[in-house]
Legacy VTK file of the C-alpha trace (Angstrom):
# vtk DataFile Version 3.0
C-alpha trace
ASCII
DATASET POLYDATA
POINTS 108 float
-98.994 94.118 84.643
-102.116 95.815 85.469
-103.239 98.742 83.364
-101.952 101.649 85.663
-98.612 99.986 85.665
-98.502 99.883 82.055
-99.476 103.595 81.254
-97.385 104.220 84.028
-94.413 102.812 82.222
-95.463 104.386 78.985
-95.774 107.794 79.862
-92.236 107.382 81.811
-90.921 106.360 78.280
-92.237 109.917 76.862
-91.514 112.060 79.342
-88.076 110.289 78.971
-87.095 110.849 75.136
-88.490 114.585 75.288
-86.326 115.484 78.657
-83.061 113.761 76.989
-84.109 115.794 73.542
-85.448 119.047 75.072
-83.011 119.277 77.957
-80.038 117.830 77.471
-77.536 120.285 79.137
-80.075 120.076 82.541
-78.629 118.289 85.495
-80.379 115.610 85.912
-81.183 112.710 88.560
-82.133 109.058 88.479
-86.033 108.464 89.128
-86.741 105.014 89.626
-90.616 103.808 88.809
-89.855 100.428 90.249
-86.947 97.755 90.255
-86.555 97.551 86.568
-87.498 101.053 85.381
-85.124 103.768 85.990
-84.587 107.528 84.089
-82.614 110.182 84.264
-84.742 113.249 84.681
-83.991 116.771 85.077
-86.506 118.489 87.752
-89.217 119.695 85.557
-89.607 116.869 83.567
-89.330 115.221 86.852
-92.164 117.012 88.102
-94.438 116.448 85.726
-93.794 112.905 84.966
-94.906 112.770 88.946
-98.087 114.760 88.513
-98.875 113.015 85.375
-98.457 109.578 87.308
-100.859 110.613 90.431
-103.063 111.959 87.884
-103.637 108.245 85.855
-103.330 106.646 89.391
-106.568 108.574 90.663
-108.655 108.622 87.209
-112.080 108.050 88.267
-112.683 106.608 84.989
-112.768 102.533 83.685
-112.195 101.595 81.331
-109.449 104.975 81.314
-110.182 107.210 78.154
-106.903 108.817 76.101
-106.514 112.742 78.325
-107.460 114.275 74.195
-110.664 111.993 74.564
-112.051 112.784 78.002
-114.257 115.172 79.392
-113.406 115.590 83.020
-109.276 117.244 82.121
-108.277 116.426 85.765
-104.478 117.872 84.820
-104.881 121.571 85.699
-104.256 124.462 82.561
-100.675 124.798 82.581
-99.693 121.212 83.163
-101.915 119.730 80.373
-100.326 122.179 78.432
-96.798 120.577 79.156
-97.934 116.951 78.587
-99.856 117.847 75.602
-96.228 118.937 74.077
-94.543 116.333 75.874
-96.389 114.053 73.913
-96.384 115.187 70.749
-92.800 115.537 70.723
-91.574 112.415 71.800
-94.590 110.689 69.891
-93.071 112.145 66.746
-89.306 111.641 67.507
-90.738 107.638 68.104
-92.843 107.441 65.053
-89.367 108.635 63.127
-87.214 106.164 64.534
-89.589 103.199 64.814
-91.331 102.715 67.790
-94.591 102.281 66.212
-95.260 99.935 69.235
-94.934 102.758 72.379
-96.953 105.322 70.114
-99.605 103.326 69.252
-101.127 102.882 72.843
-101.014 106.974 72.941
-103.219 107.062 69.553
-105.748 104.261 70.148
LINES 1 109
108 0 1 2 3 4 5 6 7 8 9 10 11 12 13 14 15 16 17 18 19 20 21 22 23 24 25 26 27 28 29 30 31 32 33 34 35 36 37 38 39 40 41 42 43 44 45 46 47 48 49 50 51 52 53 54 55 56 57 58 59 60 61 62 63 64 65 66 67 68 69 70 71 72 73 74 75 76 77 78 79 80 81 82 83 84 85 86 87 88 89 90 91 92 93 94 95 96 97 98 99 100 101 102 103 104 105 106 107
Protein backbone atom coordinates (compact mmCIF):
# COMPACT_ATOMS: atom_id res chain seq x y z
CA UNK A 1 0.00 0.00 0.00
CA UNK A 2 1.53 3.04 -1.32
CA UNK A 3 1.55 6.16 0.81
CA UNK A 4 -1.55 7.97 -0.77
CA UNK A 5 -3.50 4.83 -0.20
CA UNK A 6 -2.60 4.75 3.30
CA UNK A 7 -3.43 8.45 4.30
CA UNK A 8 -6.19 7.87 2.18
CA UNK A 9 -7.48 5.17 4.44
CA UNK A 10 -6.55 7.11 7.51
CA UNK A 11 -8.22 10.19 7.00
CA UNK A 12 -11.45 8.00 5.88
CA UNK A 13 -11.11 6.50 9.47
CA UNK A 14 -11.42 10.25 10.97
CA UNK A 15 -13.73 11.69 9.00
CA UNK A 16 -15.60 8.42 9.94
CA UNK A 17 -15.69 8.46 13.93
CA UNK A 18 -16.43 12.38 13.91
CA UNK A 19 -19.55 11.99 11.26
CA UNK A 20 -20.96 8.87 13.42
CA UNK A 21 -20.21 11.21 16.75
CA UNK A 22 -21.11 14.66 15.36
CA UNK A 23 -23.99 13.57 13.16
CA UNK A 24 -25.61 10.82 14.14
CA UNK A 25 -29.34 11.63 13.41
CA UNK A 26 -28.01 12.69 9.51
CA UNK A 27 -29.09 10.37 6.78
CA UNK A 28 -26.42 8.96 5.65
CA UNK A 29 -25.00 6.83 2.56
CA UNK A 30 -22.38 4.18 1.98
CA UNK A 31 -19.02 5.65 0.38
CA UNK A 32 -16.85 3.04 -0.68
CA UNK A 33 -12.83 3.99 -0.93
CA UNK A 34 -12.16 0.67 -2.55
CA UNK A 35 -13.24 -3.11 -2.20
CA UNK A 36 -12.51 -3.43 1.42
CA UNK A 37 -13.16 0.08 2.77
CA UNK A 38 -16.63 1.20 3.06
CA UNK A 39 -18.45 4.18 5.47
CA UNK A 40 -21.44 5.45 6.07
CA UNK A 41 -21.31 9.17 5.55
CA UNK A 42 -23.79 11.81 5.76
CA UNK A 43 -23.25 14.53 2.80
CA UNK A 44 -21.03 16.99 4.44
CA UNK A 45 -18.79 14.78 5.93
CA UNK A 46 -19.06 13.18 2.63
CA UNK A 47 -17.92 16.14 0.98
CA UNK A 48 -15.14 16.86 2.68
CA UNK A 49 -13.72 13.49 3.14
CA UNK A 50 -13.76 13.88 -0.98
CA UNK A 51 -12.00 17.23 -1.05
CA UNK A 52 -9.67 16.17 1.58
CA UNK A 53 -8.81 12.98 -0.60
CA UNK A 54 -8.15 15.05 -4.04
CA UNK A 55 -6.33 17.37 -1.93
CA UNK A 56 -3.48 14.50 -0.55
CA UNK A 57 -3.86 12.91 -4.08
CA UNK A 58 -2.47 16.20 -5.83
CA UNK A 59 0.13 17.36 -2.97
CA UNK A 60 2.98 18.60 -4.85
CA UNK A 61 5.05 17.72 -2.00
CA UNK A 62 7.48 14.28 -1.25
CA UNK A 63 8.08 13.22 1.05
CA UNK A 64 4.13 14.72 2.10
CA UNK A 65 4.45 17.07 5.25
CA UNK A 66 1.47 16.81 8.18
CA UNK A 67 -1.38 19.95 6.60
CA UNK A 68 -0.28 21.81 10.55
CA UNK A 69 3.41 21.48 9.18
CA UNK A 70 3.27 22.82 5.64
CA UNK A 71 3.55 25.97 4.07
CA UNK A 72 1.70 25.84 0.81
CA UNK A 73 -2.31 25.17 2.83
CA UNK A 74 -3.68 23.90 -0.55
CA UNK A 75 -7.30 23.22 1.41
CA UNK A 76 -9.03 26.59 0.91
CA UNK A 77 -10.17 28.81 4.43
CA UNK A 78 -13.30 27.27 5.28
CA UNK A 79 -12.49 23.67 4.51
CA UNK A 80 -9.19 23.58 6.52
CA UNK A 81 -11.22 24.90 9.05
CA UNK A 82 -13.53 21.71 8.98
CA UNK A 83 -10.64 19.18 8.83
CA UNK A 84 -8.72 20.98 11.37
CA UNK A 85 -11.87 20.09 13.81
CA UNK A 86 -12.44 16.96 12.16
CA UNK A 87 -9.27 15.97 13.35
CA UNK A 88 -9.01 16.99 16.54
CA UNK A 89 -12.15 15.47 17.44
CA UNK A 90 -11.90 12.14 16.31
CA UNK A 91 -8.04 12.23 17.25
CA UNK A 92 -9.21 12.75 20.81
CA UNK A 93 -12.27 10.38 20.88
CA UNK A 94 -9.26 7.66 19.50
CA UNK A 95 -6.62 8.61 21.93
CA UNK A 96 -9.59 7.90 24.74
CA UNK A 97 -10.52 4.65 23.58
CA UNK A 98 -7.15 3.31 22.41
CA UNK A 99 -6.24 3.74 19.07
CA UNK A 100 -2.91 5.05 19.79
CA UNK A 101 -1.98 3.33 16.44
CA UNK A 102 -4.47 5.54 13.81
CA UNK A 103 -3.48 8.81 15.84
CA UNK A 104 -0.07 8.46 15.82
CA UNK A 105 0.48 8.81 11.95
CA UNK A 106 -1.67 12.26 12.37
CA UNK A 107 0.99 13.52 15.15
CA UNK A 108 4.32 12.39 13.65
Amino acid sequence: MGAVERDTRILARFVEVYCRTKHSGAEKTVHELDPETRIALCADCRELLSYSIRRRELCPQDPKPSCKDCKIHCYRPEMRARIREVMRHSGMYMIKRGRIDWVLHYFL
